[in-house]
Structures are given as C-alpha cells and as structure tokens.
VEXMARTOR-726132 format. One record per residue (C-alpha): x, y, z; residue number from 0. Coordinates in steps of 0.05 Angstrom, whole numbers, plus 5000, padded with zeros to 4 digits. Layout:
% residues N
<site><u>X</u><v>Y</v><w>Z</w><num>NUM</num></site>
...
***
This chain:
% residues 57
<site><u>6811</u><v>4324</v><w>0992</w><num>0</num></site>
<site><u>6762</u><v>4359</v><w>1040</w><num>1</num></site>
<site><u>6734</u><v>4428</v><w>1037</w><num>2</num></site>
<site><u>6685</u><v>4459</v><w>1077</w><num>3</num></site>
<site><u>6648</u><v>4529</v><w>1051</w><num>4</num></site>
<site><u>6588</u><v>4554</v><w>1091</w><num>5</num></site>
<site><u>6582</u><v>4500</v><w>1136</w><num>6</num></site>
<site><u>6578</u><v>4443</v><w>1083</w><num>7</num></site>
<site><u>6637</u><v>4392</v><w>1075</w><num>8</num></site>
<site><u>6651</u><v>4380</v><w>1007</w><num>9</num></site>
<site><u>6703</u><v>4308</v><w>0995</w><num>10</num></site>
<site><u>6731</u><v>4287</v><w>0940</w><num>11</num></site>
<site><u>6774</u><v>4224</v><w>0920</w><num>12</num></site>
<site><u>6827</u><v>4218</v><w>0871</w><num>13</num></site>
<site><u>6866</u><v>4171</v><w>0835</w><num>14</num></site>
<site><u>6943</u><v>4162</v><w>0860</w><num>15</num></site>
<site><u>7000</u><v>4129</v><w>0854</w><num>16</num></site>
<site><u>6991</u><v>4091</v><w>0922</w><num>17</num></site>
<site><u>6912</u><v>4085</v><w>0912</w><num>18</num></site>
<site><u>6924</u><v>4050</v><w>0838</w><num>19</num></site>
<site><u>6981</u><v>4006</v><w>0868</w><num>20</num></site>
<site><u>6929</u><v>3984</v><w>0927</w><num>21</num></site>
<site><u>6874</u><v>3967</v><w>0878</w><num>22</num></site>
<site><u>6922</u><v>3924</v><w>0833</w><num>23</num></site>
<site><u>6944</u><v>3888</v><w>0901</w><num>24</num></site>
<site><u>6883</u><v>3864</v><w>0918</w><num>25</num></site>
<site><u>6862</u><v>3843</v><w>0844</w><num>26</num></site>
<site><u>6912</u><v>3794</v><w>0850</w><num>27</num></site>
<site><u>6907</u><v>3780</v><w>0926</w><num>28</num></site>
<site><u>6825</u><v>3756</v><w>0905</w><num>29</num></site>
<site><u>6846</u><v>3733</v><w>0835</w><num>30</num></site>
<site><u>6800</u><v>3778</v><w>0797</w><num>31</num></site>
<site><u>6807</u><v>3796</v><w>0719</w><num>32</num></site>
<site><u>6824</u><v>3866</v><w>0723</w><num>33</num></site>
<site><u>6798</u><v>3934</v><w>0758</w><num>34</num></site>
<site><u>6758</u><v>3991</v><w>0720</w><num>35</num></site>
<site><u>6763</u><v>4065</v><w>0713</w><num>36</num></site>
<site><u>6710</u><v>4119</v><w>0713</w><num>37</num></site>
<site><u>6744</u><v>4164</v><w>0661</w><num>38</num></site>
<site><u>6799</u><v>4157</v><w>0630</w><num>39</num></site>
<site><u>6842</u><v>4224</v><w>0613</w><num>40</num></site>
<site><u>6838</u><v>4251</v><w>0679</w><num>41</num></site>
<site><u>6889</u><v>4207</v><w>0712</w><num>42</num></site>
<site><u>6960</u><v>4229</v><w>0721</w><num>43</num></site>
<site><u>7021</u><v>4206</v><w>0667</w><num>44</num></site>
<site><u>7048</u><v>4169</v><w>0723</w><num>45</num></site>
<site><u>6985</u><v>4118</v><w>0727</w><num>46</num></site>
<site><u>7000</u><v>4078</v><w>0672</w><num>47</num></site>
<site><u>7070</u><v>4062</v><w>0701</w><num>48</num></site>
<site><u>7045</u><v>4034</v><w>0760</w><num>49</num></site>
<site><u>6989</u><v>3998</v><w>0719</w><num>50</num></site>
<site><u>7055</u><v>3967</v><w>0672</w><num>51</num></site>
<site><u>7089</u><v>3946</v><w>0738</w><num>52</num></site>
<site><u>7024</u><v>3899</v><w>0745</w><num>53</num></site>
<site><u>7017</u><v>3880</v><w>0683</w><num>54</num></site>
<site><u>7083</u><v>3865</v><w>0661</w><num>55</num></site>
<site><u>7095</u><v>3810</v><w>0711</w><num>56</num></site>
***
C-alpha cells in the first residue's frame, strides 16, 4: 500500500495469501527449515490455511 500526504510517500507491506504462498515456495525450492514472522496476531485467519497446505504435505 502507498500513500502520499504532503509530498512524502508513505509504503507499507502486508502479509497475503499470495505473498505467504510465495515465501513457502521458495523455502522448499532452497530447502530451508522454515520462514519467520514479525508478529504474530496481525495476520489474517486465512494465513494459517495456506501455511497447513505447506505443511501438511
């Protein structure tokens, strides 16, 4: 998200669906042991069903 208010640009990132789904791809495309989170309990309900599509496998 990007907002601009008196001239200054203010861009944020969050957490998706597709974002979470990328990360998990490429932990297992470079083998790694898992990916981290900067706080948990601001991520959406739907998260953790993508994260149990990965980890289920």
């Amino acid at each position: 998200m990007k907002i601009e208010e008196d001239g200054t640009v203010y861009q944020i990132w969050l957490e998706d669906e597709d974002s979470m789904r990328t990360r998990l791809s490429m932990m297992q495309s470079y083998e790694l042991a898992g990916v981290a989170f900067w706080k948990l309990g601001m991520e959406s309900e739907s998260i953790w069903d993508v994260i149990a599509e990965y980890y289920s496998e």
